[in-house]
C-alpha positions in Angstrom: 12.2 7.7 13.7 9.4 9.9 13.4 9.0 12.4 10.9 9.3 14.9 12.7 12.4 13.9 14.3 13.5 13.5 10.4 13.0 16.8 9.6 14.6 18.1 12.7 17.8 16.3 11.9 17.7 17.1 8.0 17.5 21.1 9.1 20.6 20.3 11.6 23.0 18.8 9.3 22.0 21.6 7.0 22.5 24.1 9.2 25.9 21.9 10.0 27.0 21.9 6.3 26.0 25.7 6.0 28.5 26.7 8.6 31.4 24.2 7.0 31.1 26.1 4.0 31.6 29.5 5.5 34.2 28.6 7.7 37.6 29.1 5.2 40.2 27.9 7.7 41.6 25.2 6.6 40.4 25.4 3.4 44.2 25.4 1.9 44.7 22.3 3.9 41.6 20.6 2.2 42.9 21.5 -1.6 45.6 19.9 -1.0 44.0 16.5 0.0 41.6 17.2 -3.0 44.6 17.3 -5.6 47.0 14.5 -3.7 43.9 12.4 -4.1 43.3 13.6 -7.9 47.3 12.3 -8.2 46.5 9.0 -6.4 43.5 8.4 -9.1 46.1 9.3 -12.0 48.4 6.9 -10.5 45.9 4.3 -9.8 45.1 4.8 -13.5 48.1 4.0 -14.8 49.3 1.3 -12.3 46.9 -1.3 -11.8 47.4 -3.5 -8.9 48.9 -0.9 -6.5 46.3 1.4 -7.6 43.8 0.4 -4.9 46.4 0.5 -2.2 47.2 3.6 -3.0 43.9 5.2 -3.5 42.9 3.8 -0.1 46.0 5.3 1.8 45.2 9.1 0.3 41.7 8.2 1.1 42.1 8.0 4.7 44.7 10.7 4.7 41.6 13.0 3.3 39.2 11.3 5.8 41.7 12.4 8.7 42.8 16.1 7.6 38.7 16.8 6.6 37.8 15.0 10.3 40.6 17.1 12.0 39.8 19.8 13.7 40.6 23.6 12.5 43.6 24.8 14.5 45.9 28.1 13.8 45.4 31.1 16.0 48.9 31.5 15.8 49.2 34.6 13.7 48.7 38.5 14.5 
């Protein structure tokens, strides 16, 4: 990849994470995932074994709800 072509796709994915930031739909939606996966680290904490499992299942619960597009429209 050539520089250029670098820089081109650095000033993309900034522009990219730029807009994420503004857009606040959703933005409940991702808290939530935040804290359910602070609870799965607590639990992992305290439970060894099961931990990982558990951790990986919130994991891709996140992965899905972050991935998923923004939806709504539904109000006045």
């Amino acid at each position: 990849m050539s520089f250029a072509k670098l820089v081109q796709k650095v000033k993309s994915e900034i522009a990219f994470y730029k807009g994420l930031a503004k857009d606040t739909e959703g933005a409940s939606g991702i808290e939530y995932a935040i804290v359910a996966a602070m609870v799965a680290v607590v639990i992992a904490g305290l439970s060894g074994g099961m931990g990982t499992t558990i951790t990986t299942i919130f994991g891709k619960i996140t992965s899905a709800m972050v991935g998923a597009p923004t939806g709504g429209g539904g109000g006045s």
